[in-house]
KELOTI-366188 format. One record per residue (C-alpha): x, z, y; residue in one letter. Coordinates in steps of 0.001 Angstrom, whole numbers, padded with zeros to 6 digits, always signed. Layout:
N
XZYa;...
//
This chain:
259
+032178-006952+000503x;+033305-010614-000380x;+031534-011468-003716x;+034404-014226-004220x;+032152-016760-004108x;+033271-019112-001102x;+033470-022438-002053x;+031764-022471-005157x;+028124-023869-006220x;+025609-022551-007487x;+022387-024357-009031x;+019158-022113-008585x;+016077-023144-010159x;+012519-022217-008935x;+013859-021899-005498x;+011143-022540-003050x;+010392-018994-002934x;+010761-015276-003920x;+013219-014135-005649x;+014814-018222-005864x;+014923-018615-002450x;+016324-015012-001734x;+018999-016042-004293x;+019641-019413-002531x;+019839-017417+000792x;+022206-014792-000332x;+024360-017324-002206x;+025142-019847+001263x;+025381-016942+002956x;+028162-015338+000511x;+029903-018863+001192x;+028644-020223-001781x;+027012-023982-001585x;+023491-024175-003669x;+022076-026739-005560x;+018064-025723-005672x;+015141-027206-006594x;+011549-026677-007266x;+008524-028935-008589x;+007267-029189-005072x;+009695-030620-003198x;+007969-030518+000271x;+007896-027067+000230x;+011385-026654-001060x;+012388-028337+001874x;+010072-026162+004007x;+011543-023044+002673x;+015306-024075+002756x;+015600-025629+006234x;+015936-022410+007987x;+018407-020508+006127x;+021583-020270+007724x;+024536-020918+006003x;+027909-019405+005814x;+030819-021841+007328x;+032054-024633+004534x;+028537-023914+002520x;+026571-026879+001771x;+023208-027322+000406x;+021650-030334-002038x;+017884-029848-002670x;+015724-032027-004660x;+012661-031682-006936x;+012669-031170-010412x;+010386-029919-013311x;+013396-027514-015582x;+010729-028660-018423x;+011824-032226-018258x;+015093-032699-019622x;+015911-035838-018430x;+015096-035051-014512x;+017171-031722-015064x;+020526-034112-016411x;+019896-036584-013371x;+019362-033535-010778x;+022727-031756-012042x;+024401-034559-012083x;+023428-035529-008743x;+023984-031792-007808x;+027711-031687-009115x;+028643-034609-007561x;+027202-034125-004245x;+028768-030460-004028x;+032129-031169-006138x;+031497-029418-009819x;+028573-026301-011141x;+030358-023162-010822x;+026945-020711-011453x;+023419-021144-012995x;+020692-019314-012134x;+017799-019946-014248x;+014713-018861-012409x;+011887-020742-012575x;+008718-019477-013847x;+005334-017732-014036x;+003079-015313-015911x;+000180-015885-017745x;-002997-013742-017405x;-004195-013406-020729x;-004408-011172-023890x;-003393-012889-027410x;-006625-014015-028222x;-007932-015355-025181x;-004229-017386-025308x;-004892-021294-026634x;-002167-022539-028965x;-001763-025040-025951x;-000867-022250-023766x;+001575-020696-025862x;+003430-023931-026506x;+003357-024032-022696x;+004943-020629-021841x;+007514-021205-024354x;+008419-024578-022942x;+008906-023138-019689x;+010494-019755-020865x;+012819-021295-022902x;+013467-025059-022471x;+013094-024257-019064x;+016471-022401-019633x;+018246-024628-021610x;+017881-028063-020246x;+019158-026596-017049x;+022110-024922-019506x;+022431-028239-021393x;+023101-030341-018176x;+025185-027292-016529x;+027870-026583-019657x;+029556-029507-019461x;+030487-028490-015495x;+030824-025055-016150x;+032649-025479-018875x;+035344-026865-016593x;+035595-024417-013989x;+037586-020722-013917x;+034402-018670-012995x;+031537-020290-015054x;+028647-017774-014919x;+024490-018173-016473x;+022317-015360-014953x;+019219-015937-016955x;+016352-014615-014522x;+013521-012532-017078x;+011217-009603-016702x;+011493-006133-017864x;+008412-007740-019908x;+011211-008657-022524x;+011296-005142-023513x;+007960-003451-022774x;+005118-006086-022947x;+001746-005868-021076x;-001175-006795-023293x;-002287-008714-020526x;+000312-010934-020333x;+000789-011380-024544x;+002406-015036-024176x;+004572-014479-021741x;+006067-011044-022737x;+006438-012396-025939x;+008201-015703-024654x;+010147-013081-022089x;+011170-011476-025511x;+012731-014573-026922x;+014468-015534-023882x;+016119-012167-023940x;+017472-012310-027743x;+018684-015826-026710x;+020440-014879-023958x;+022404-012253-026108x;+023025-015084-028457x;+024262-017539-025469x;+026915-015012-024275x;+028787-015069-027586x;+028157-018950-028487x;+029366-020069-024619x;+032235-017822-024144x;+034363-018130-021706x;+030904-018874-019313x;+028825-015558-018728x;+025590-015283-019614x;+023694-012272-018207x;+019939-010999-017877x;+018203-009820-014710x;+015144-008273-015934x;+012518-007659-012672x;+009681-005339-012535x;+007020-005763-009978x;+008788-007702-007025x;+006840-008214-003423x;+006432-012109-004064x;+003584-014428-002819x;+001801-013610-006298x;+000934-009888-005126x;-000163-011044-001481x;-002506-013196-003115x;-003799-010609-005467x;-004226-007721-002407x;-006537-010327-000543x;-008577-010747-003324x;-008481-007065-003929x;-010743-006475-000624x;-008929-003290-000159x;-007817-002941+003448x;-004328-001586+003235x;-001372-003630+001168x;+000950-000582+001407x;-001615+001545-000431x;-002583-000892-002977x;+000935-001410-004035x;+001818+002764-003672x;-001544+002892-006228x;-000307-000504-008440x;+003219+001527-008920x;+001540+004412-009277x;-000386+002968-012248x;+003189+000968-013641x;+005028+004076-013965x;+007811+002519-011213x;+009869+005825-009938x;+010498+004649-006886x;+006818+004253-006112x;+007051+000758-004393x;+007469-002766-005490x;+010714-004260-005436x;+011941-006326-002617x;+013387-010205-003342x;+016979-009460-001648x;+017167-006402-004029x;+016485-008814-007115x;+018925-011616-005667x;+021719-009065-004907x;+021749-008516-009020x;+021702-012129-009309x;+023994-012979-007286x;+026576-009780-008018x;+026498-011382-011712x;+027435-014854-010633x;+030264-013618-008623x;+034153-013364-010018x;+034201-009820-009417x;+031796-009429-012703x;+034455-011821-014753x;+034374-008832-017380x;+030376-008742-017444x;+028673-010883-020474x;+025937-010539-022832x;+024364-007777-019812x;+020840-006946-019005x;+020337-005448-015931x;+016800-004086-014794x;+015933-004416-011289x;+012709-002677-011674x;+012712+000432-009256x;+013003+003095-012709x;+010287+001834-014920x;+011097+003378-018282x;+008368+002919-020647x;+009995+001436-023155x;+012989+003066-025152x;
//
């Protein structure tokens, strides 16, 4: 199926791996040029080299920390004018936090709500004025099923995921004619989970992650692939959803905890 998105860019944030870089990948190879970046930019580079690109796609890569508002104006601006305009955002950079409430410092609060939320808008703020100005303009706010059903472990960031969701709902109204859409993950196979299985010291990943989905109430009794999460990503961004705003859409393999 053509997603209608030849010859149109996207920016994708956090894109030097998982669920980014499958976005990034699925995006050049819908015919889509990308904009990424990452606060490493070595490995950005790393990562992006190799993905093959659909003909007339182009791809502008550069670091850049989504908390700093000034490096996010001077990377979009750099972006749009490299690639001709901002067509899509995908807001995607992140991380979780280990850590009940009240092991949490204030300091690492503030910190999970600068990234959860102006790590969202400055990329917004130096986006709109592009978007603004083009037929298809589309947001797709990357969150976490956390939004709705937090993990006591994770208290600041479910609670930041929380707030990012209620603004998003907010953003679709204020920024009409531009979508704004959720993609709310569960547990997706990323780099994160490797790490954790090594340290596990149990020999088999496949059974480890059957047991960890076991224990997560996911349905589908497996973690969730990155291509599955950029496919939602990447569905929303594309023309064919022009009548889709204001959406949440869980890509979480039937986790249904929460009401």
């Amino acid at each position: 199926m053509d997603l209608g998105l030849r010859g149109r860019t996207v920016i994708v944030t956090g894109a030097s791996g998982g669920v980014g870089l499958a976005t990034a990948a699925m995006s050049l190879a819908e015919g889509a040029s990308v904009a990424a970046c990452a606060r490493d930019g070595v490995r950005l580079a790393r990562a992006l080299e190799p993905l093959p690109r659909a003909d007339g796609a182009r791809l502008f890569h550069a670091s850049c920390d989504v908390t700093d508002a000034e490096a996010v104006r001077r990377f979009a601006e750099a972006a749009a004018g490299e690639l001709g305009g901002i067509d899509g955002l995908v807001n995607n950079a992140g991380r979780s936090l280990m850590a009940g409430a009240g092991e949490t410092t204030p300091e690492q609060w503030r910190d999970e709500f600068e990234l959860k939320i102006f790590g969202v808008l400055n990329p917004l703020r130096a986006a709109l004025p592009y978007l603004t100005r083009s037929p298809v303009g589309a947001i797709v706010n990357v969150n976490a099923i956390l939004a709705r059903q937090p993990e006591p472990r994770l208290a600041a960031t479910s609670a930041a995921r929380a707030a990012l969701l209620n603004l998003t709902k907010t953003l679709s109204a204020e920024l009409a004619p531009v979508r704004v859409n959720s993609v709310c993950l569960g547990l997706i196979d990323t780099g994160q989970w490797r790490r954790r299985f090594e340290a596990s010291g149990e020999p088999s990943y496949e059974a480890w992650t059957g047991a960890l989905a076991a224990d997560r109430g996911i349905a589908l009794g497996r973690l969730g692939r990155a291509e599955e999460a950029a496919y939602a990503i990447v569905m929303l961004l594309s023309p064919l959803a022009s009548y889709i705003t204001g959406a949440s859409l869980d890509v979480g393999g039937g986790v249904s905890r929460y009401a």
